[in-house]
N, C-alpha and C positions, 0 to 999 in steps of 0.2 A: 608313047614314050613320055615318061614324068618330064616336064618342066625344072631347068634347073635355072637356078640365083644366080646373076653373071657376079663375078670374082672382081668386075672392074666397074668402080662408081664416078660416073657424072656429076657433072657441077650440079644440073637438077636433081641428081638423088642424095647431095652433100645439103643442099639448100632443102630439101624435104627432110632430108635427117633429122636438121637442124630446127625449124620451124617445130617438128614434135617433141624434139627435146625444150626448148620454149614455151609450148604451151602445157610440156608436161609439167614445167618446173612452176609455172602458172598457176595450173591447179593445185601444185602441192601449197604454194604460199596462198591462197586463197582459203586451203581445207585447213593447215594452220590458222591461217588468221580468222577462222570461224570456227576452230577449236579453241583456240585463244579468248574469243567474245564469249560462246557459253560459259567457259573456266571462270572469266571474270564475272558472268551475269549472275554466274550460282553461286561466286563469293560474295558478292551484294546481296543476293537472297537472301544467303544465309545470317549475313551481317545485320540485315533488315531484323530477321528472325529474332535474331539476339537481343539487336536493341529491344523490339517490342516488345520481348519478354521482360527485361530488365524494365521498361517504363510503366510496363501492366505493372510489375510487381511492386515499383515504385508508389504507384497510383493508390493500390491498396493499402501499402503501409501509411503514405502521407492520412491517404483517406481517412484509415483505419486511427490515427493518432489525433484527427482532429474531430470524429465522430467521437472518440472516448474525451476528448478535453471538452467537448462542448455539452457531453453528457455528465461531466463527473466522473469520479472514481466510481468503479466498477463493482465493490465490495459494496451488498446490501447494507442497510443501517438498523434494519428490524432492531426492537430495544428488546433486554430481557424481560421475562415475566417478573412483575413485581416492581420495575424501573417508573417512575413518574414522568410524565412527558417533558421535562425539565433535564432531563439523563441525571438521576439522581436517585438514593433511596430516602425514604422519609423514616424516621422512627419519632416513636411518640405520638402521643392524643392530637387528634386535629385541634381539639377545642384548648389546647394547650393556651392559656396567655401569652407566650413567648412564642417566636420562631427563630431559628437561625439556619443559614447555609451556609454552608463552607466547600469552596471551589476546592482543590485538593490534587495534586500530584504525588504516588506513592513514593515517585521517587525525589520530589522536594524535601531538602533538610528542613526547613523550617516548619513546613509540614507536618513533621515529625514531631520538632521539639513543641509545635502548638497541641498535638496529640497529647503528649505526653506531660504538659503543663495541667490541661484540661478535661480530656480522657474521661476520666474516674468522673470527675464532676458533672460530665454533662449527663452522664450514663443515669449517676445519681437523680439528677433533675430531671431527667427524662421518665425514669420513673418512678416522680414522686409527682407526674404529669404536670408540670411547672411550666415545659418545651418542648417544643418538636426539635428537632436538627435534620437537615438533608445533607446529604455528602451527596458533593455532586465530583466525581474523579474525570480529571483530564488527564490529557497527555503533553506538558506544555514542554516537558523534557526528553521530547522523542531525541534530539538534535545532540543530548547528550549519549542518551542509550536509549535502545532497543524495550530494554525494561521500563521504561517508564510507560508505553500502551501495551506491553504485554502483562504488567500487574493491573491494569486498567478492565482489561478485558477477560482474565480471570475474575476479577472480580464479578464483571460481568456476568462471566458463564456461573459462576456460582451463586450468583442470584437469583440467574434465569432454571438452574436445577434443583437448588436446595432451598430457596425462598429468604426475606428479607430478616431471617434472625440469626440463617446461618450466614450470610454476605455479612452482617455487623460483625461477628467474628471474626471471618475472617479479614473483615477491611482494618479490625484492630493488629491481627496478628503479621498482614503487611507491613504495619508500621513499628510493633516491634522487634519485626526483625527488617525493619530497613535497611540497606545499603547505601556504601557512599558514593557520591556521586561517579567516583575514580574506579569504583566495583572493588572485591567482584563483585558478580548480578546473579541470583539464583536465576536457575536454569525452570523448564518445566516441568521436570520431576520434582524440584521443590516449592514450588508453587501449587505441585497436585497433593503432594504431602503437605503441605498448612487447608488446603482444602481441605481435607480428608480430617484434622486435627480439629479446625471448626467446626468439622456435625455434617459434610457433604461424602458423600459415595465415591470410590475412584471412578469407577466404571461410568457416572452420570455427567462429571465433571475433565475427567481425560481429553475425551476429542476433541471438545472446546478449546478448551488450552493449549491444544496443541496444535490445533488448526484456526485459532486465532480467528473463532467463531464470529467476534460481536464486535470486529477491528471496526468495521465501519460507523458500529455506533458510537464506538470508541473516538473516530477521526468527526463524525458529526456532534458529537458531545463538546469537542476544542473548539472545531468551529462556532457554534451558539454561545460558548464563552466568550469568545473573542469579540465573536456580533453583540455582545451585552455590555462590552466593555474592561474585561475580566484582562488585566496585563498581566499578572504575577500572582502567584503561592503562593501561599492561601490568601483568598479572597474571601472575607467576612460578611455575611448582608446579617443584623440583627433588625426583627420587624420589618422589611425590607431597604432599609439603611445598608449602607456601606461603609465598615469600618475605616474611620479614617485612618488610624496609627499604622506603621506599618512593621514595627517590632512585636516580637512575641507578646512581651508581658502588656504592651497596650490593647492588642487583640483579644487575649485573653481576659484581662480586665474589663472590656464590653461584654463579654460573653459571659462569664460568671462573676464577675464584679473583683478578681483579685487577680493579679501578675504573677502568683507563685503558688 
């Protein structure tokens, strides 16, 4: 005969009921509360996880910002072919009597009107082997425009492609078609187009210009000005002198002996 369940319960089997429902409730708040600690342990993980990625990442930008500040600007300074170690070009006889240099911003006004004062004259004196002159182009107007070390560095690349007779050209024809300082600013297709007008190739002189080839010789050209002492547009040295006057026509009267 099967064993059957009596229908009628004792205080001992009310008291046992009880006790398992106790220890059953026991365990459930125990398997809670250590589902609860890993829940929590894995969001601290994960939280871990995050920060230290954020810090690694941190770590390498900081790093990475003061590796390049402690190296310098990152843009090579290689000079173009034909550049003097001076960041300059020289025209004229070495044995010339005369020297002069003139510091130069294309996009300084005054720059200009010393050009255009002198120009002709030096040109003249230059070859009738009388002087040398070196144009030495900075960028002291980057602060105004963009243009002022991107005609720098055309320059540049057209020296370093087309050689120091085609760059006099064109260092002339930057200045007379200068811009005001307020612009506009010829863009780099006009700057490839006076290349190209001076006696340079498109095709040799494009990616230069437009990849802003020789910026760094450009940015190392200002700074050795600066370290020379060089504050302001146009800078005169005749014989290695430094013009005192600081107006056009006194400039130029060192330089070829008249203001006009």
């Amino acid at each position: 005969m099967a064993q059957k369940k009596s229908s009628r319960r004792t205080p001992d089997d009310k008291a046992a009921a009880a006790a398992r429902r106790e220890a059953r409730r026991a365990r459930t708040e125990r398997a809670r509360a250590q589902a609860e600690e890993r829940r929590k342990a894995a969001k601290r993980k994960q939280q871990l996880v995050r920060f230290g990625t954020i810090v690694g990442v941190l770590v390498l930008l900081v790093g990475g910002y003061f590796l390049v500040t402690s190296l310098g600007s990152d843009k090579p300074d290689t000079p173009p072919e034909g550049a003097t170690s001076d960041y300059g070009l020289v025209v004229g006889e070495a044995d010339a009597p005369k020297e002069i240099v003139i510091y130069e911003d294309f996009l300084c006004p005054f720059c200009g009107q010393l050009e255009q004062t002198v120009g002709d004259q030096l040109d003249a004196a230059v070859e009738a082997g009388e002087v040398t002159v070196e144009y030495r182009p900075i960028a002291f107007l980057e602060r105004i425009s963009d243009y002022s070390p991107e005609a720098a560095n055309a320059f540049a690349v057209v020296l370093d492609a087309s050689g120091p007779e085609v760059a006099k050209e064109f260092h002339d024809l930057l200045f007379d078609n200068q811009p005001a300082e307020s612009g506009p600013f010829p863009d780099e297709d006009r700057l490839v187009e006076w290349a190209v007008e001076a006696g340079a190739t498109e095709d040799d002189v494009r990616p230069g210009i437009e990849d802003m080839a020789f910026e760094g010789w450009v940015e190392a050209a200002s700074d050795a000005a600066s370290d020379a002492g060089v504050d302001s547009t146009p800078t005169v040295l005749v014989d290695g002198e430094e013009v005192e006057g600081r107006s056009v026509a006194d400039i130029a009267a060192a330089m070829v002996g008249t203001g006009g």
